[in-house]
C-alpha positions as CSV (number, residue, x, y, z in Angstrom):
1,X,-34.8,-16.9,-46.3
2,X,-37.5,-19.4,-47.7
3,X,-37.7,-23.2,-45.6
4,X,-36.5,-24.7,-48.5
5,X,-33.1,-22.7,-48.8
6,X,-32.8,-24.0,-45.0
7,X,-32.9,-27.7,-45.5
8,X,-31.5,-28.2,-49.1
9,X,-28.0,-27.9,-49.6
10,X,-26.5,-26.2,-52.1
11,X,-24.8,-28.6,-54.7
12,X,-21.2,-27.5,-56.1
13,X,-20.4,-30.3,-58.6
14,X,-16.4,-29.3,-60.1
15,X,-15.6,-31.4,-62.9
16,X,-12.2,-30.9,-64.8
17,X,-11.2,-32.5,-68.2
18,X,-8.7,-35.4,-68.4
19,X,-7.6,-34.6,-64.9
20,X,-5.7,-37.8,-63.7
21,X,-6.2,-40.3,-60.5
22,X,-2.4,-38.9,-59.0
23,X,-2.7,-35.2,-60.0
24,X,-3.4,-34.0,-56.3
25,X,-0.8,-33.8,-53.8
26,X,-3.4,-35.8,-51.3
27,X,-3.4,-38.6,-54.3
28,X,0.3,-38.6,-54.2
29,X,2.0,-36.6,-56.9
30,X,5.4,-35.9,-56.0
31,X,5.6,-32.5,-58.3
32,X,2.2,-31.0,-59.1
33,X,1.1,-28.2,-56.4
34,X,-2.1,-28.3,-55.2
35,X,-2.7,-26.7,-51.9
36,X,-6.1,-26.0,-51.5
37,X,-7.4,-29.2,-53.0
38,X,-5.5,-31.1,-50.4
39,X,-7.0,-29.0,-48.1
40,X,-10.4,-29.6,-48.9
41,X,-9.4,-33.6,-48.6
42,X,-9.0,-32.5,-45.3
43,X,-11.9,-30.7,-44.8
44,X,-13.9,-33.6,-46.1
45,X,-13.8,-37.3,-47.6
46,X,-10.7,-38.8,-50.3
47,X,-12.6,-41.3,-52.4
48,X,-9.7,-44.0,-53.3
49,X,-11.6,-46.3,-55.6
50,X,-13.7,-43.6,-57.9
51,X,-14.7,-44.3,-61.4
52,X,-16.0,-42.6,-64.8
53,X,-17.8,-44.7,-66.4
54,X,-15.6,-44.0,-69.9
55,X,-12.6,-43.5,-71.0
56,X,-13.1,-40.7,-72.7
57,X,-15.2,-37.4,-71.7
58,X,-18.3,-37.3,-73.3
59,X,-19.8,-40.5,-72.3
60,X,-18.9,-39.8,-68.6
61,X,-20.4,-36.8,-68.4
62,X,-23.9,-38.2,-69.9
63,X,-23.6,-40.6,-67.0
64,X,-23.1,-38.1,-64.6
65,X,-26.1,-36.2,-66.1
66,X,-28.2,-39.1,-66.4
67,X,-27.4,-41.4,-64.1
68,X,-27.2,-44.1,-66.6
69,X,-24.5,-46.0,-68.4
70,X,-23.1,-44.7,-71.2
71,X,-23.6,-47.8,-72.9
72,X,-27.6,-47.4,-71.9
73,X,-27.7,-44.1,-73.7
74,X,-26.1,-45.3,-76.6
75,X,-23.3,-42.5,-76.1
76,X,-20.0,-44.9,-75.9
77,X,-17.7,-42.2,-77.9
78,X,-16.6,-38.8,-77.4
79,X,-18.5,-36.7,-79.6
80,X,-17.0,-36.6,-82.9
81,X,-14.5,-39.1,-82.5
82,X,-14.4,-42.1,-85.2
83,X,-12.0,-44.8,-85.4
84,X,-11.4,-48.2,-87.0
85,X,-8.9,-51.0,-87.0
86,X,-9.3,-54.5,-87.5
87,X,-12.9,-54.0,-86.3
88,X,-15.1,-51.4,-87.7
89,X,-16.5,-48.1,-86.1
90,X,-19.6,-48.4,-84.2
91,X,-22.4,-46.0,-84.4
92,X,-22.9,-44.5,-81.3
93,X,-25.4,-41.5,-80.1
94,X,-24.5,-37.7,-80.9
95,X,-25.8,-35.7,-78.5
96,X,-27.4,-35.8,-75.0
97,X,-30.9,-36.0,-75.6
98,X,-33.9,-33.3,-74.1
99,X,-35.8,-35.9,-73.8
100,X,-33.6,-37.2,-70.4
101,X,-34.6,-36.0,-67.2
102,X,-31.2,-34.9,-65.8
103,X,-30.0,-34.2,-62.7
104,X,-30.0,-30.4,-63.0
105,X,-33.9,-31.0,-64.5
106,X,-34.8,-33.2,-61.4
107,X,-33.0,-30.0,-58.4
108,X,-34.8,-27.3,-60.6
109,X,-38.1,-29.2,-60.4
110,X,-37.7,-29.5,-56.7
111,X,-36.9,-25.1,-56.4
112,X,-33.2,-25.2,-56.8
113,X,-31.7,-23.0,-59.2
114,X,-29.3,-24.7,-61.8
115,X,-26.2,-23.4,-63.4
116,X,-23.9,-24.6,-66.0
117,X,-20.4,-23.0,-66.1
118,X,-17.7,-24.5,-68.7
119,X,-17.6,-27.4,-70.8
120,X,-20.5,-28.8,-72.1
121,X,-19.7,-31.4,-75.1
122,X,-22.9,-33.0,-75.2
123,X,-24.4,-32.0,-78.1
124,X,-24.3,-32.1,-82.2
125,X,-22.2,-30.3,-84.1
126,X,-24.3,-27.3,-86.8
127,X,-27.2,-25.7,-86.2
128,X,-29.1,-28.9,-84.4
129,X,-26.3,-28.0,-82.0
130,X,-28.8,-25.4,-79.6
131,X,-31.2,-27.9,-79.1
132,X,-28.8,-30.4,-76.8
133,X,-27.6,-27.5,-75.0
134,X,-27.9,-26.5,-71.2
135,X,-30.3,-24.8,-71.3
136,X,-32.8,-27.7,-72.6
137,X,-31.6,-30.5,-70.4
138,X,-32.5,-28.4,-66.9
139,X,-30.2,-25.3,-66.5
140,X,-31.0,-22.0,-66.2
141,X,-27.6,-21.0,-67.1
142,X,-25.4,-21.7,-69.6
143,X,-21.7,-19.8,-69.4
144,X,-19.3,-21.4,-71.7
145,X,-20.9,-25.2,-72.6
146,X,-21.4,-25.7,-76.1
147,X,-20.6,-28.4,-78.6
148,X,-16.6,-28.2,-77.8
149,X,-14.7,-30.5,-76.1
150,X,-11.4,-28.1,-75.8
151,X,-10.6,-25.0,-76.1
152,X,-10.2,-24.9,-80.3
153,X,-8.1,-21.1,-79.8
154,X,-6.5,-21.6,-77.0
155,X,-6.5,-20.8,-73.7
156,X,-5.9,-17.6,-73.9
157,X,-8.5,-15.0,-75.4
158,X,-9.8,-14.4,-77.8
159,X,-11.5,-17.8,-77.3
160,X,-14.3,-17.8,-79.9
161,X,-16.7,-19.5,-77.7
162,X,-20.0,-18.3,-78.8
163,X,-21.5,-18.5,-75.3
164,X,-19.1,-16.6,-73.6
165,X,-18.2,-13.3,-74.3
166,X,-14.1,-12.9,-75.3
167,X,-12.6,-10.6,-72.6
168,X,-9.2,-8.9,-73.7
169,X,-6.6,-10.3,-75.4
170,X,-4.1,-12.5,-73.1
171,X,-6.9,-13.3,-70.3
172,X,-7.0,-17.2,-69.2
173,X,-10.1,-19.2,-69.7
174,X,-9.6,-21.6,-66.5
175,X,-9.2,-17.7,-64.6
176,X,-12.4,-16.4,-66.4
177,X,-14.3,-19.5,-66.2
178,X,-14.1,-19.1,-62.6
179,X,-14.5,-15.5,-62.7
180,X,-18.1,-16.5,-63.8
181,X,-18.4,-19.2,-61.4
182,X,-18.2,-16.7,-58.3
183,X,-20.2,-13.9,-59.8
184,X,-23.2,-16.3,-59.6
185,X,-22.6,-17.7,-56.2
186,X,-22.1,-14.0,-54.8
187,X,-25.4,-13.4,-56.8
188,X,-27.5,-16.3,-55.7
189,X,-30.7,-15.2,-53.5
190,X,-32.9,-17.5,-51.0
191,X,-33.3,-20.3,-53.2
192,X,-30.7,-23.6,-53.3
193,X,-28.5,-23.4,-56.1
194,X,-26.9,-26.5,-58.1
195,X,-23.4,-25.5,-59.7
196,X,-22.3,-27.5,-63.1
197,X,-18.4,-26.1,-62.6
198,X,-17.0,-27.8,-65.8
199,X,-13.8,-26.3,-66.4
200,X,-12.0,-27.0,-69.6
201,X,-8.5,-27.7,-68.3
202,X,-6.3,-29.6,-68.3
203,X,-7.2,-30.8,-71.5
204,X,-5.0,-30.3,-74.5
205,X,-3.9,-27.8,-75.4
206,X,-1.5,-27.9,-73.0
207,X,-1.1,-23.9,-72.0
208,X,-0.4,-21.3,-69.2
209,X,0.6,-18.2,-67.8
210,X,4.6,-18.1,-68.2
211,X,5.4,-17.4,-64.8
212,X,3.8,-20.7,-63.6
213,X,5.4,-22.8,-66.4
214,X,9.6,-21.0,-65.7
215,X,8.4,-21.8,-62.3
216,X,7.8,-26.0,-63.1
217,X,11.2,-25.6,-65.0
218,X,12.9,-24.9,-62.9
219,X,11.8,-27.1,-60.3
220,X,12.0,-29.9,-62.8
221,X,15.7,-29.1,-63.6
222,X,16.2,-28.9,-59.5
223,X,14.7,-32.2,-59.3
224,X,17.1,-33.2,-62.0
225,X,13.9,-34.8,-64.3
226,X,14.9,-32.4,-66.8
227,X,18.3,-34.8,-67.5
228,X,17.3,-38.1,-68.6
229,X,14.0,-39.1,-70.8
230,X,10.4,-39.0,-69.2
231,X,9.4,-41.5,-71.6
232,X,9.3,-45.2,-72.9
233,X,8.3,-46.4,-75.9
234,X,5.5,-49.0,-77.1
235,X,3.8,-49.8,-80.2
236,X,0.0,-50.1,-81.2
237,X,-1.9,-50.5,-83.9
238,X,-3.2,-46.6,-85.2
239,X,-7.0,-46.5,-84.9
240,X,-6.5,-44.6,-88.4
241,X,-5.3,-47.2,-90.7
242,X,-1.7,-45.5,-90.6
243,X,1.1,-48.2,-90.3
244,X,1.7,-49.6,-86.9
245,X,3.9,-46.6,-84.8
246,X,5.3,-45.8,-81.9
247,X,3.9,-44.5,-78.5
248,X,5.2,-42.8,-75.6
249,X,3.9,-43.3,-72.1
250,X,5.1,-40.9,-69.8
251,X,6.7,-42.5,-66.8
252,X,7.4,-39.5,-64.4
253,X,5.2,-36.2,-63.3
254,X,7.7,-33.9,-64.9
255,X,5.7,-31.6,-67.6
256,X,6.3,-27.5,-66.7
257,X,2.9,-26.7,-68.8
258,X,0.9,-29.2,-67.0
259,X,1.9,-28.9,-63.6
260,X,1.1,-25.1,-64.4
261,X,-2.2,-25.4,-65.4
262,X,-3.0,-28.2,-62.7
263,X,-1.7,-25.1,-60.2
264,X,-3.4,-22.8,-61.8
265,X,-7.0,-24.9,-61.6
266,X,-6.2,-25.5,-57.5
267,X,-6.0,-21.7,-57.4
268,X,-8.5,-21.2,-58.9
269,X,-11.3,-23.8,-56.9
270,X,-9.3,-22.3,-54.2
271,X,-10.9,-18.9,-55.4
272,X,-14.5,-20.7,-55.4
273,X,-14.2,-22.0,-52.1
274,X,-13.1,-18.2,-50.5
275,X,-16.1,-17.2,-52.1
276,X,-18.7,-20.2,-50.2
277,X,-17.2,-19.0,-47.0
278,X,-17.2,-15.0,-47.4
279,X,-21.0,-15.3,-48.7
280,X,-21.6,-17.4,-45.5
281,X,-22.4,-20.3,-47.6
282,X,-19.7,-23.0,-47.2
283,X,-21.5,-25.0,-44.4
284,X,-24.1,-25.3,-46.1
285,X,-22.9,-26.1,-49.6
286,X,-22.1,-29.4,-50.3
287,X,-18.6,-29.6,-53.1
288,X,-17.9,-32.4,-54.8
289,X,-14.5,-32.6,-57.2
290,X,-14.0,-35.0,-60.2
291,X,-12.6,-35.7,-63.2
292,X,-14.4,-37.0,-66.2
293,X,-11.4,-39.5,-67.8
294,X,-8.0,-40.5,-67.1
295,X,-4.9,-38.5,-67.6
296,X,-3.4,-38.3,-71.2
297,X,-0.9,-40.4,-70.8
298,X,0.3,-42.1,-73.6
299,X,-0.4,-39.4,-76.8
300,X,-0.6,-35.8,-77.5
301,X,2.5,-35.3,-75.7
302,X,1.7,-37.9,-73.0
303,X,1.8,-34.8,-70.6
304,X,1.1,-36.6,-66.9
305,X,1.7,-39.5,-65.3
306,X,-0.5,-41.9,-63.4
307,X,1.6,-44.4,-62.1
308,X,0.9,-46.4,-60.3
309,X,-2.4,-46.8,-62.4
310,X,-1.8,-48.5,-65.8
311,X,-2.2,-46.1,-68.9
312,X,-4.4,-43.2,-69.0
313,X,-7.2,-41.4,-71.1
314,X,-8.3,-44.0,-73.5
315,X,-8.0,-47.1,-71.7
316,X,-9.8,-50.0,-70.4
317,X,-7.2,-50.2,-67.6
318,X,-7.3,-48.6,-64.2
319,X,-5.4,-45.2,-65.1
320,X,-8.2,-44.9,-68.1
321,X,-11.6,-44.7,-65.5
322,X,-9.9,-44.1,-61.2
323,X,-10.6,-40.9,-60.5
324,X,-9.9,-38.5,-57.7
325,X,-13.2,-37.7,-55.6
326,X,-13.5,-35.6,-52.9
327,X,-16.8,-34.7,-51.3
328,X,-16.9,-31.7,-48.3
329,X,-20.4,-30.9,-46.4
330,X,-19.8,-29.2,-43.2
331,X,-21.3,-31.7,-40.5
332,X,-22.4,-34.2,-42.2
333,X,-19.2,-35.5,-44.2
334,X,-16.4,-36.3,-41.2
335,X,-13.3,-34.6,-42.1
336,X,-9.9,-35.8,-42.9
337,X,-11.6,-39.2,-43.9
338,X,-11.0,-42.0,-47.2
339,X,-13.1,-44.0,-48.4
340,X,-12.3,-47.0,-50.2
341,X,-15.5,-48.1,-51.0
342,X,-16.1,-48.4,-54.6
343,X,-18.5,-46.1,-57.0
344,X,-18.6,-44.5,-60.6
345,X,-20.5,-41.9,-61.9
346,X,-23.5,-42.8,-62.5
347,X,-24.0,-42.3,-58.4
348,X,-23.9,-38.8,-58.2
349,X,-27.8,-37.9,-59.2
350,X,-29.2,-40.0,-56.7
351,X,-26.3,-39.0,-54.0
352,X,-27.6,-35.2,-55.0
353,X,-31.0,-35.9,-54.9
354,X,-31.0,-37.9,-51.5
355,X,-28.9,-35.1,-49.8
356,X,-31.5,-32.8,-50.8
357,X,-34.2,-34.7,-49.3
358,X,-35.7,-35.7,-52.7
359,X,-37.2,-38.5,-53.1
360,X,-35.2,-41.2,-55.6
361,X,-36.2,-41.9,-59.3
362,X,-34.8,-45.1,-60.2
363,X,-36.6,-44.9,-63.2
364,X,-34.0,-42.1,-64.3
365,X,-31.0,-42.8,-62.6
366,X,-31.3,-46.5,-63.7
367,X,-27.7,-47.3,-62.8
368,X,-26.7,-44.9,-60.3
369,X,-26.8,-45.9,-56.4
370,X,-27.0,-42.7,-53.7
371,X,-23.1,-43.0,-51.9
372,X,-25.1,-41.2,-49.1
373,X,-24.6,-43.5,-46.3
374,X,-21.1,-43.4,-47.4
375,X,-20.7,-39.9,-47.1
376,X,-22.5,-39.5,-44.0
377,X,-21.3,-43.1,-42.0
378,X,-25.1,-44.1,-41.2
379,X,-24.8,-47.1,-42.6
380,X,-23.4,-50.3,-44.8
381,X,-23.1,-49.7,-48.2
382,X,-22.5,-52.4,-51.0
383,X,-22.5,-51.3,-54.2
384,X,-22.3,-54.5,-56.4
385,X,-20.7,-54.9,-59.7
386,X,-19.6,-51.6,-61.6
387,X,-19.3,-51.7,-65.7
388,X,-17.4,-49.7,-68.4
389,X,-18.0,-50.3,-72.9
390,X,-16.0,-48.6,-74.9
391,X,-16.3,-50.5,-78.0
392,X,-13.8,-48.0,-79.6
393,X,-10.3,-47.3,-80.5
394,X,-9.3,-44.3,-78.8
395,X,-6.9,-41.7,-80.0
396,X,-4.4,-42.3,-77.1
397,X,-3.6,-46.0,-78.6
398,X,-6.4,-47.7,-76.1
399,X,-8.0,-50.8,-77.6
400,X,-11.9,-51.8,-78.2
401,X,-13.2,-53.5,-74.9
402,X,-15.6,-53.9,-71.9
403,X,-15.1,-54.6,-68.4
404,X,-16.6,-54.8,-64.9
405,X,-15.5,-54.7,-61.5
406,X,-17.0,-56.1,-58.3
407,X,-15.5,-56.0,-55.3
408,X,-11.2,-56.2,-55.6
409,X,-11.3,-58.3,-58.9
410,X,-11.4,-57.1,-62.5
411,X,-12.8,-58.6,-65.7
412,X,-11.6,-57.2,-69.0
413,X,-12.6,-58.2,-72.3
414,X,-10.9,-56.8,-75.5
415,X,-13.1,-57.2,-78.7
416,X,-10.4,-58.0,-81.5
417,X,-9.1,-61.1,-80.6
418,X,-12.0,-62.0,-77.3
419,X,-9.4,-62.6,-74.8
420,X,-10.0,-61.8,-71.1
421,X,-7.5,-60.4,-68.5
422,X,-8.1,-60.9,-64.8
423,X,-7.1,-59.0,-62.0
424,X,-7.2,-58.4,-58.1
425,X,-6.6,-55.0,-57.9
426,X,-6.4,-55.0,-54.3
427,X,-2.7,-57.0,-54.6
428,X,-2.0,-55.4,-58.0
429,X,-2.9,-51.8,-58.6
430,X,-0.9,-51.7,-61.6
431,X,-2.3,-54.5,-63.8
432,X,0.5,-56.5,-63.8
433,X,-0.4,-60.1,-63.6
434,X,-3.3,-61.4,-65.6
435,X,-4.7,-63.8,-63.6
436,X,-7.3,-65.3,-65.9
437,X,-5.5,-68.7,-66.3
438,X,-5.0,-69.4,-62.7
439,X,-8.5,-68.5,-61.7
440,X,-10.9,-69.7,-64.2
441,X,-14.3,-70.0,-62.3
442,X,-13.5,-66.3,-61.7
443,X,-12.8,-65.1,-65.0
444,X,-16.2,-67.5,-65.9
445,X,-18.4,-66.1,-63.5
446,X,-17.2,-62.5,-64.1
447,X,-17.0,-63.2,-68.0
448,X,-21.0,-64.2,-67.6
449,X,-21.8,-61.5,-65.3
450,X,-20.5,-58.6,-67.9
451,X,-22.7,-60.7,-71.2
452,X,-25.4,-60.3,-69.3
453,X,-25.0,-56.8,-68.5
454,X,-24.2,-56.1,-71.9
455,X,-27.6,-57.7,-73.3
456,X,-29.3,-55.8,-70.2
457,X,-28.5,-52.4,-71.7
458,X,-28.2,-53.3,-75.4
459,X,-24.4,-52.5,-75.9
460,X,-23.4,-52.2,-79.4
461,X,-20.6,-54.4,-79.8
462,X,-17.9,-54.0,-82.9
463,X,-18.1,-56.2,-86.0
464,X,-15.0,-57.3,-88.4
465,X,-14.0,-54.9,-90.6
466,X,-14.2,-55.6,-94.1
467,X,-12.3,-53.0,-95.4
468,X,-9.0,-53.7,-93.0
């Protein structure tokens, strides 16, 4: 085995879709499964106050890519959304650019090999699709990523996924996904390896193997949730010009297909993670598990809760962006330890490339900040003001807006009507009590702080719509 293979780490990044902030046992669901995700918490470091940078999937995933706010690359939608209210749609980038030097481009330069597995959604929809793929923004291989942001067939094959090949009829995607996932690592040779894992659950459609689902049905009717409503009722204004309707936000954990499929994705990492240790690579691999958006909450069957997070996918509130992080490296990371220091995604490229003992490009990863000395206790580590734009309305009822937080307080500004909303999070999780009246050098010195950020990386901010 070459030096290189010796002191690099290999990098196993698992990123799930719409996978909410109190979907994990160790984040305190009360009826989701998740055994071997709470064990890696153990085995390594619970991130408490973890961000997307979006809302929604695309734009996060850019940023983790990147390094840079979605807002800098222009990419403040998921790709192929549109929507319009009483402001109008914003334009907004369609694809992840080859011009970006990503963080897979930046390991493979430096003689790791690079591997996307899963769900891609980062580039145009046609024939331009093939040049925004993988496989031109630094990955050797591409298993599954193309211009889809959910399984369009289902879950269950045949998929129609033109890069990966169907296997028979009834077989899982999450299961095969995964399948592929341990094929390469039982494959890899003497060079460092940097794994994309981007499954496509547990987004929509909400599906599973039977068994699993009888089995959250039942323990849904033992836990008697299956006897009175899960829901409660608001209204917004449609993003689609449809009359003003009726939402329901999920107020319990109580879904049999979800809590299936979030069992079935634990099992599944839980299959990865056998395979780092029988091929003698767990201690030195470094796995990191995310999610790129908040948990559908509030639409599309609402099918999670994140109490005590406000909202879900969608949304400038906390349930919209907190994410659950873990990060395990054998002997560097101290197990069975949380961290409440704050970061989003733009962190991971320079965290990756510092652990690999490559020097930083700030030029790059413009608005990321290594969460090294975090990880490994060396030393202090302020990260300064954190930033979200999603000039949108999203399908899940979420209004346009931007926002930033630094330290415990909140700033958020919605773009119909320009009113703010203030809050400590650090006395009020939930987003309760807008606090912008009662502390108004705050809100002004926050309210400043996000125009000029906004300015800083040209954020395209919603006109008046005509046409409404």
């Amino acid at each position: 085995m070459d030096q290189i293979s010796v002191t690099r780490p290999n990098i196993l990044f698992i990123l799930l879709d719409d996978f909410g902030w109190r979907d994990l046992g160790c984040y305190g669901s009360d009826f989701y499964e998740t055994p071997r995700l709470d064990q890696l918490a153990q085995e390594g470091m619970r991130f408490s106050n973890a961000y997307a940078a979006c809302p929604v999937c695309s734009p996060t995933r850019a940023s983790i890519l990147t390094g840079q706010y979605p807002a800098r690359i222009g990419m403040t939608q998921w790709l192929g959304g549109y929507s319009e209210g009483k402001l109008a749609h914003v334009p907004y980038i369609d694809h992840l650019s080859p011009d970006y030097t990503t963080i897979a481009g930046a390991l493979h330069n430096h003689g790791y090999e690079t591997w996307h597995v899963g769900k891609w959604h980062l580039s145009k929809h046609g024939e331009e699709r093939f040049d925004s793929y993988p496989e031109k923004l630094g990955f050797d291989i591409n298993i599954g990523g193309c211009d889809w942001g959910q399984p369009k067939n289902g879950y269950f094959a045949p998929y129609g996924l033109e890069t990966l090949e169907d296997g028979p009829d009834g077989e899982y995607l999450t299961d095969r996904i995964t399948d592929e996932a341990i094929a390469l690592i039982e494959q890899s040779g003497d060079k460092p390896w940097f794994m994309h894992l981007s499954h496509y659950a547990v987004h929509t459609p909400i599906q599973c193997h039977e068994e699993l689902v009888q089995k959250y049905r039942e323990k849904a009717r033992m836990l008697g949730r299956d006897q009175t409503s899960p829901f409660i009722e608001g209204d917004h204004f449609s993003c689609y010009h449809k009359k003003d309707e009726k939402i329901l936000r999920r107020i319990v954990q109580s879904d049999p297909g979800y809590a299936a499929m979030v069992e079935n994705i634990d099992w599944n990492i839980g299959r990865v993670l056998d395979t780092l240790e029988s091929t003698g690579q767990k201690d030195n691999t470094i796995v990191v598990f995310f999610s790129d958006n908040g948990g559908l909450a509030t639409s599309e069957g609402s099918p999670t809760c994140n109490s005590p997070l406000s909202e879900g996918k969608g949304w400038m509130y906390e349930a919209g962006t907190r994410e659950p992080l873990i990060v395990r490296w054998p002997g560097n990371v101290k197990p069975n330890t949380i961290s409440h220091e704050i970061m989003t995604s733009t962190d991971f490229f320079p965290t990756f490339l510092e652990a690999a003992g490559i020097d930083l490009m700030p030029e790059h990863h413009q608005d990321g900040k290594s969460i090294l000395p975090v990880l490994t206790g060396e030393q202090s580590f302020e990260r300064g003001a954190i930033f979200w734009h999603y000039p949108h309305y999203s399908n899940q009822g979420g209004l346009p807006g931007c926002s930033v937080r630094e330290g415990d307080w909140k700033l958020i500004e919605f773009f119909e009507d320009e009113h703010l909303e203030l809050y400590n999070l650090r006395e009020d999780i939930s987003e309760e009590h807008n606090l912008s009246e009662q502390y108004p050098e705050k809100t002004k010195a926050l309210y400043q702080q996000l125009q000029e950020w906004k300015a800083s990386v040209k954020a395209r901010v919603p006109e008046p719509n005509l046409n409404s």
